[in-house]
C-alpha positions as CSV (number, residue, x, y, z in Angstrom):
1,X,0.0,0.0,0.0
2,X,1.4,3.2,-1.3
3,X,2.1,5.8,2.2
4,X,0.0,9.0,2.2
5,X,1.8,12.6,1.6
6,X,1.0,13.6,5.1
7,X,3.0,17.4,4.3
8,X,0.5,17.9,1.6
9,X,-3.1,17.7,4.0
10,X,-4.2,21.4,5.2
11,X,-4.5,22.0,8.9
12,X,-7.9,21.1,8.1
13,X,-7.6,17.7,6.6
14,X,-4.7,16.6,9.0
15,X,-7.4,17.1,11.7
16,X,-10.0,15.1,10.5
17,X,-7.2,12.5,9.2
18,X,-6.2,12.3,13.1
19,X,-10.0,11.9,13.8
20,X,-10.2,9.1,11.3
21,X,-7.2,7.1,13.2
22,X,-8.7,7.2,16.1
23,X,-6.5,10.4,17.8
24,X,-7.9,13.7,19.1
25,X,-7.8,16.9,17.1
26,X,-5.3,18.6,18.9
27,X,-2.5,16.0,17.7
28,X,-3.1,17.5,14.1
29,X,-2.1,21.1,15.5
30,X,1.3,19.2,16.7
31,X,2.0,17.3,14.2
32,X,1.1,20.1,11.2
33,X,3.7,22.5,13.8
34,X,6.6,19.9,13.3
35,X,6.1,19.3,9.7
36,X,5.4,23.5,8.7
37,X,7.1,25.1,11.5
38,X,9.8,23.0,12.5
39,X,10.0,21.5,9.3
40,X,11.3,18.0,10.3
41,X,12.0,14.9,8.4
42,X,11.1,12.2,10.0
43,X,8.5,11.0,11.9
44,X,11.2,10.2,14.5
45,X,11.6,13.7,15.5
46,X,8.4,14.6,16.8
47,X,9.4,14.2,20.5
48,X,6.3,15.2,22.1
49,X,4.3,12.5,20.5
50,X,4.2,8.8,22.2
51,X,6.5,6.3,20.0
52,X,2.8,4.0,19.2
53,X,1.5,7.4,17.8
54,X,5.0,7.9,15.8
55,X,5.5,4.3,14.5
56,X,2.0,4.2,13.2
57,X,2.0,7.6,11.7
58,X,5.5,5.9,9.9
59,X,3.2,2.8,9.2
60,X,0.7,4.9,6.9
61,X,2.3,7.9,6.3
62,X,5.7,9.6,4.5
63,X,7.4,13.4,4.6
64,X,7.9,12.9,0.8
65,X,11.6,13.3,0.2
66,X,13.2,16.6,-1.0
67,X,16.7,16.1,-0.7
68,X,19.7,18.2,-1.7
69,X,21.8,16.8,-4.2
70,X,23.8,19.9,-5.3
71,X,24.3,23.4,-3.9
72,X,25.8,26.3,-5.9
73,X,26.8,29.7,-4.6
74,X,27.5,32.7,-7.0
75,X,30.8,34.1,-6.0
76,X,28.9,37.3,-8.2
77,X,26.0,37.7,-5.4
78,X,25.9,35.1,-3.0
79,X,22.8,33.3,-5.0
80,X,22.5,29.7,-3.8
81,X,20.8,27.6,-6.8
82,X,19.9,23.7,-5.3
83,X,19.0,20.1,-7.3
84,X,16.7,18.2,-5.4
85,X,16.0,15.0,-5.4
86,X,12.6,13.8,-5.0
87,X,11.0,10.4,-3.5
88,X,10.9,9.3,-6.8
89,X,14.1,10.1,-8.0
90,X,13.2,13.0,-10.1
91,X,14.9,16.5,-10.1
92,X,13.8,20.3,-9.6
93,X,15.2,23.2,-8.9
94,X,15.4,25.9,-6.5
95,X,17.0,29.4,-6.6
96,X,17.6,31.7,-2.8
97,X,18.7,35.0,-3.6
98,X,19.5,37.8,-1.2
99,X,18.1,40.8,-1.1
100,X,18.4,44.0,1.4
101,X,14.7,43.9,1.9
102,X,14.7,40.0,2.3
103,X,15.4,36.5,1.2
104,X,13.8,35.4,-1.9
105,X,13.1,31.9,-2.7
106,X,12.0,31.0,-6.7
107,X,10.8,27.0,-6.6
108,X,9.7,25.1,-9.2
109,X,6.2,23.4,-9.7
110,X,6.9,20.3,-11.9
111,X,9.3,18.3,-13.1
112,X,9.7,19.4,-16.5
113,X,7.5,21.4,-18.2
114,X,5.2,21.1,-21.6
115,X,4.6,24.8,-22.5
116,X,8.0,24.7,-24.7
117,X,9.0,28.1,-24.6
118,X,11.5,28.7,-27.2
119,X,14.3,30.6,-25.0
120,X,13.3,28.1,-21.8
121,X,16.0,25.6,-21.0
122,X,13.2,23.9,-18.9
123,X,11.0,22.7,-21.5
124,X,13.5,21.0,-23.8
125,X,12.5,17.3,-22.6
126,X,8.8,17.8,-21.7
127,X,6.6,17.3,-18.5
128,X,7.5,14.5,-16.5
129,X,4.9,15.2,-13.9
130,X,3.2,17.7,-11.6
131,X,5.1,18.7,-7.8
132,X,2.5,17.8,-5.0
133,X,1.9,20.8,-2.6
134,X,4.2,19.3,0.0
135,X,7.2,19.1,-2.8
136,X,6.6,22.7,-3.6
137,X,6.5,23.3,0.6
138,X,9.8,21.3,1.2
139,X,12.0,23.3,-1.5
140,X,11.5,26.1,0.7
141,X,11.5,24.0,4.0
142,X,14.9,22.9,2.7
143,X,16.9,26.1,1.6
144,X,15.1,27.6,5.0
145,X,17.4,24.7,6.7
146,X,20.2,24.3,4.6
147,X,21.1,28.3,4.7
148,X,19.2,28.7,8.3
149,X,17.6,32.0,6.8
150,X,14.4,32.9,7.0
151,X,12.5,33.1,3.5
152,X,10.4,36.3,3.4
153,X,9.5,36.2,-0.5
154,X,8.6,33.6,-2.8
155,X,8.3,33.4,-7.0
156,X,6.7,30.5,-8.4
157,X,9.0,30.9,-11.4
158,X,10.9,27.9,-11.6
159,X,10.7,24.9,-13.3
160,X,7.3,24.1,-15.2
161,X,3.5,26.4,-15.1
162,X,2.3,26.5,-11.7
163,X,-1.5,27.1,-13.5
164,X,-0.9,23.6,-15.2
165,X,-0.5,22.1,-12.1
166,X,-3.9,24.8,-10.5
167,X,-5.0,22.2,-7.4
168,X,-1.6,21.5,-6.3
169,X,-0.4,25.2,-6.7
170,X,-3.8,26.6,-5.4
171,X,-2.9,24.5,-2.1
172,X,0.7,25.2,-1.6
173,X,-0.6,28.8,-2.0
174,X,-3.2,28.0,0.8
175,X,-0.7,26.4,3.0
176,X,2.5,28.7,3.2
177,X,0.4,31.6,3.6
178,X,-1.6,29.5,6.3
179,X,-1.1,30.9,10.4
180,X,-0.4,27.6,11.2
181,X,3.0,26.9,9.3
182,X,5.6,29.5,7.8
183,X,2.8,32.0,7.8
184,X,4.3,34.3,4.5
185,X,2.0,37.0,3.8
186,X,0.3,36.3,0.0
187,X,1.7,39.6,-0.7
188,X,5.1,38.5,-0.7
189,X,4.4,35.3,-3.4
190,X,4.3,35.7,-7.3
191,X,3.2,33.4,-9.6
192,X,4.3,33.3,-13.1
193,X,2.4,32.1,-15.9
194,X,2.8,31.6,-19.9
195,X,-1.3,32.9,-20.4
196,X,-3.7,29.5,-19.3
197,X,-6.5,32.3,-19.6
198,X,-9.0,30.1,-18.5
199,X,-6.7,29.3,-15.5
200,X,-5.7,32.9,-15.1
201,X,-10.1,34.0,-14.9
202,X,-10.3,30.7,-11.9
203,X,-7.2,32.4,-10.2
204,X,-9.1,35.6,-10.0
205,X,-12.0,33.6,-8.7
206,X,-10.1,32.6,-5.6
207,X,-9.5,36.6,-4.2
208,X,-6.1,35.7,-3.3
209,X,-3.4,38.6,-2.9
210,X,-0.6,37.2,-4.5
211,X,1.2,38.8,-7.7
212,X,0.5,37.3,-10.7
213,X,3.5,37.7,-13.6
214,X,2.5,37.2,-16.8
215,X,5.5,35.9,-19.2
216,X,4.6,38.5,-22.1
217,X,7.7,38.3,-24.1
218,X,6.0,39.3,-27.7
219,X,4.8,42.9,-28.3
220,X,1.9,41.2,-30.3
221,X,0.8,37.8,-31.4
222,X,2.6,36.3,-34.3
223,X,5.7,37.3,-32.1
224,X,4.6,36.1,-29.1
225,X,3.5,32.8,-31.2
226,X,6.9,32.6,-32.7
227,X,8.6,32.4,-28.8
228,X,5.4,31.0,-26.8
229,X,3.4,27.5,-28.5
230,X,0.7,28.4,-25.9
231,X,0.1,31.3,-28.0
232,X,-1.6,29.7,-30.8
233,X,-4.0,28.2,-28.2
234,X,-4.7,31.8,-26.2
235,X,-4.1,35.2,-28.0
236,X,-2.8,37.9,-26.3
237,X,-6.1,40.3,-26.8
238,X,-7.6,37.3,-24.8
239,X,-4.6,36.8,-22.5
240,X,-4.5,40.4,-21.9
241,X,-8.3,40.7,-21.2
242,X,-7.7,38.1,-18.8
243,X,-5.1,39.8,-16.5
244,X,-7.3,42.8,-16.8
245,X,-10.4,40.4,-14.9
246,X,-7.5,39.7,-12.5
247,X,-6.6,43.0,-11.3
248,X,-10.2,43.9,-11.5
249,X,-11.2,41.0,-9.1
250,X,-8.2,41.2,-6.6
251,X,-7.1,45.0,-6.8
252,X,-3.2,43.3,-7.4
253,X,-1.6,45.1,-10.3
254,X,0.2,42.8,-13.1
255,X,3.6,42.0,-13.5
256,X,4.1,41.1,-17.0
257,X,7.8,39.9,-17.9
258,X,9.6,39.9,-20.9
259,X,12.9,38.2,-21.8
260,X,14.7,40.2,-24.3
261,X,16.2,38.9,-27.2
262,X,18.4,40.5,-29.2
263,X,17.0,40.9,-32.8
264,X,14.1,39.0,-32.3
265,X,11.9,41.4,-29.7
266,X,14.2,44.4,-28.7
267,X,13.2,46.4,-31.6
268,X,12.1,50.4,-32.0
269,X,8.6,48.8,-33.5
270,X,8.8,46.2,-30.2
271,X,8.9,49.3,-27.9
272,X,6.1,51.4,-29.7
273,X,3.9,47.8,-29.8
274,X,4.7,47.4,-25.5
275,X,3.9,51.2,-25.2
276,X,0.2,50.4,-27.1
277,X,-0.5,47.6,-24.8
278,X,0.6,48.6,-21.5
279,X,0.0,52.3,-21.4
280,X,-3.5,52.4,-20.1
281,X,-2.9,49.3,-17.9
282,X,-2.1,49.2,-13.7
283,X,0.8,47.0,-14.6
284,X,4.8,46.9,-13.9
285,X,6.9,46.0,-16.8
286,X,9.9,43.6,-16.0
287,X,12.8,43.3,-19.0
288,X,15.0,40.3,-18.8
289,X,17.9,40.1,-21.1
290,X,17.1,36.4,-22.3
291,X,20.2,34.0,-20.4
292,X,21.5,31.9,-23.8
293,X,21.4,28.2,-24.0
294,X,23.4,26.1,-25.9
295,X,20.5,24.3,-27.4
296,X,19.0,27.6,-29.2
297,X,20.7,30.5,-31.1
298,X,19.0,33.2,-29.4
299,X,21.2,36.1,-27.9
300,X,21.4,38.4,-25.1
301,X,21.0,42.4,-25.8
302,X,24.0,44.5,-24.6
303,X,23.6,46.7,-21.7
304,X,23.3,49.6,-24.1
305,X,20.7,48.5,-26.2
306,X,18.5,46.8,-22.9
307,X,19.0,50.5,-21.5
308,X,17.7,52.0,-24.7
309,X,14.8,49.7,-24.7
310,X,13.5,50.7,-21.4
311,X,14.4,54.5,-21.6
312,X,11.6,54.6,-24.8
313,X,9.3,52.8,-22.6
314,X,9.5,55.1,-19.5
315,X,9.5,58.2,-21.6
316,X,6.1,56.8,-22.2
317,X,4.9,56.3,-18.8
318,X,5.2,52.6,-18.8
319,X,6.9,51.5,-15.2
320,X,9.5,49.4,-15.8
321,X,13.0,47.5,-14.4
322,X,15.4,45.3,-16.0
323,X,15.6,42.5,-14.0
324,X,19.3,42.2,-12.0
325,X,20.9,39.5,-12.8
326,X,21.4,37.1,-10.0
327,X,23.7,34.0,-9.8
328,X,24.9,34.6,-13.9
329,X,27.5,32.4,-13.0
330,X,25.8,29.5,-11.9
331,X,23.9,28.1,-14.4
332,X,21.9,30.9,-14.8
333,X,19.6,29.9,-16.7
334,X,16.0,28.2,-15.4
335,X,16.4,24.0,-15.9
336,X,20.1,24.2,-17.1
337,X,21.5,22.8,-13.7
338,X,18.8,19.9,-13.7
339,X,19.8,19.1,-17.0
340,X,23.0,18.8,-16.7
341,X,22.7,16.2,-14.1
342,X,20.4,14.0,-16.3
343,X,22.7,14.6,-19.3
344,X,25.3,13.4,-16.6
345,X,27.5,16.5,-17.7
C-alpha cells in the first residue's frame, strides 16, 4: 500500500485525518507544527508525540523526500541555486537569492514542463509530472534549513506552469500563507504564468493577494507565437483581457515579464507595440535580457541596447526595471542545472 503525503493535507484535513485514526484533534495542530514550522524529516523527530502514535504515523504515512543533491553559490552575489531529489528520484530546482529587503526563494512546480517556450532551458524534454503541494513546501523547507535564513518572499517561477498544475499550486498557496505553518503573507508570493486564460479567470475567482506575472515576451501575437506554442492556443487580446479580470477581481496590479532577445523582440517597432498595450494598464513592466542556452541561437541584448529599450518605454509612462541578474555564473539559466545532471555532464 502506497504511504500518504501527510505534508500535503491542510491543517484542516490533518485534523479530520487524526479523527479518522482514532487520535484527538489537537495532535493534528502538533503534528502540522513539526512538519510547517519545524519542518522535520522524520517521523522520529516529533518528541512530544508517544512512539505507538509515531511508529504508526511511519506505518501509513511519508514526509515525501526533497533532498539536496547539489548546492551552488554565485561568488557574483551570493545566490545559492539547489538540485533536489525527490521520492521518486526526479529533479527540480530551487534558486535563494539575497536581497536588502529580504530573502527570496523561486521554486519550481513540476518536473519538466510542456509549455516549450523557445528561450526556456526547462522545457527541452517535456513534463514528467506535476510537484505535490508538500514538494513545492519542502523546497522552501529545505533552503530555509540548509542556509538557516528565513524566507520572506517567494516566485513561483521555476521549473514548469504553476497554472498547469492549479490544485496542487492553489494549495501550496493556501498552505505557506496559512497561520499555522511558515505563515508568509500572500503579498510577498508571485506566480508566473505563460497565459492559461481560462486558468488565469479561476485564479481571480479565488481573491487571493498574490502577484501574478505574466511571461509576455512578444509585443503582439505572431511574435509572441513565434517564442510561446501556448500562443496559438490563447491570444494575447484574450490573455490580456484576462489579467485585466485579474486585477479587476483582486485589486493586485500585473507584473508582466519579458525576456529580451536580441533581434528578435528588442526592436524600436517592439517598444512602440509594448507602449500600445501597457500604457493604459495598472501593470509593472519587467525586462530580462534572455540567459542563452546552448540548445538555441537566441542572444542576449547589450547593456546599451537593454537601456535603450527601457528608456523609450519610460518616456512613455510605462513603469519598468530590468531585472538584476542574480547568480549569472551559476547556471543561470532556469532547468540548465537539472539538465545537466540527467545529461550526466
Amino acid at each position: 500500500m502506497e504511504k500518504k503525503d501527510i505534508a500535503s493535507y491542510s491543517f484542516e484535513e490533518l485534523k479530520m485525518e487524526m479523527e479518522r485514526i482514532g487520535e484527538k484533534a489537537f495532535r493534528a495542530k502538533q503534528i502540522y507544527e513539526w512538519l510547517h514550522k519545524k519542518l522535520v524529516d522524520d517521523f522520529s523527530e516529533m518528541s512530544n508525540l508517544s512512539k505507538t502514535l509515531r511508529e504508526k504515523l511511519d506505518a501509513e504515512y511519508e514526509i515525501r523526500k526533497v533532498e539536496m543533491v547539489t548546492r551552488q553559490i554565485s561568488k557574483m552575489d551570493g545566490t545559492n541555486k539547489f538540485l533536489f531529489c525527490l521520492n521518486d528520484g526526479n529533479m527540480v530546482e530551487s534558486v535563494l537569492m539575497k536581497y536588502k529587503h529580504g530573502n527570496s526563494v523561486c521554486i519550481s512546480s513540476q518536473v519538466g514542463c510542456r509549455m516549450g517556450c523557445r528561450f526556456c532551458a526547462s522545457t527541452l524534454d517535456g513534463l514528467e509530472r506535476n510537484l505535490t503541494p508538500s514538494e513545492m513546501l519542502r523546497q522552501i523547507y529545505q533552503i530555509q534549513k540548509i542556509s538557516g535564513e528565513r524566507v520572506s518572499n517567494i516566485v513561483i517561477m521555476g521549473t514548469g506552469e504553476p497554472l498547469d498544475n492549479y490544485d496542487n499550486f492553489l494549495k501550496f498557496i493556501h498552505m505557506i500563507s496559512d497561520e499555522h505553518g511558515l505563515n508568509i503573507s500572500q503579498r510577498n508570493i508571485t506566480a508566473s504564468t505563460c497565459g492559461i486564460v481560462p486558468n488565469i479567470r479561476r485564479l481571480a475567482e479565488e481573491k487571493l493577494q498574490i502577484t501574478l506575472a505574466l511571461s509576455l515576451h512578444g509585443s503582439n501575437q505572431e511574435k509572441r507565437k513565434s517564442l510561446m506554442p501556448v500562443a496559438n492556443k490563447y491570444h494575447l487580446p484574450e490573455v490580456l483581457e484576462a489579467c485585466d479580470y485579474y486585477f479587476e477581481k483582486t485589486g493586485r496590479r500585473i507584473t508582466f515579464e519579458y525576456s529580451l532577445v536580441h533581434g528578435v523582440n528588442d526592436t524600436k517597432e517592439d517598444a512602440a507595440e509594448l507602449i500600445e498595450i501597457l500604457k493604459s494598464r495598472n501593470c509593472h513592466l519587467n525586462l530580462i535580457p534572455v540567459n542563452p542556452i546552448k540548445e538555441r541561437d537566441y542572444q542576449k541584448p547589450d547593456k546599451k541596447s537593454a537601456e535603450n529599450f527601457k528608456n523609450k518605454l519610460e518616456k512613455n509612462g510605462i513603469n519598468v526595471t530590468i531585472r538584476r541578474e542574480m547568480g549569472s555564473d551559476i547556471d543561470g539559466a532556469c532547468g540548465q542545472l537539472r539538465r545537466k545532471s540527467m545529461q550526466g555532464v
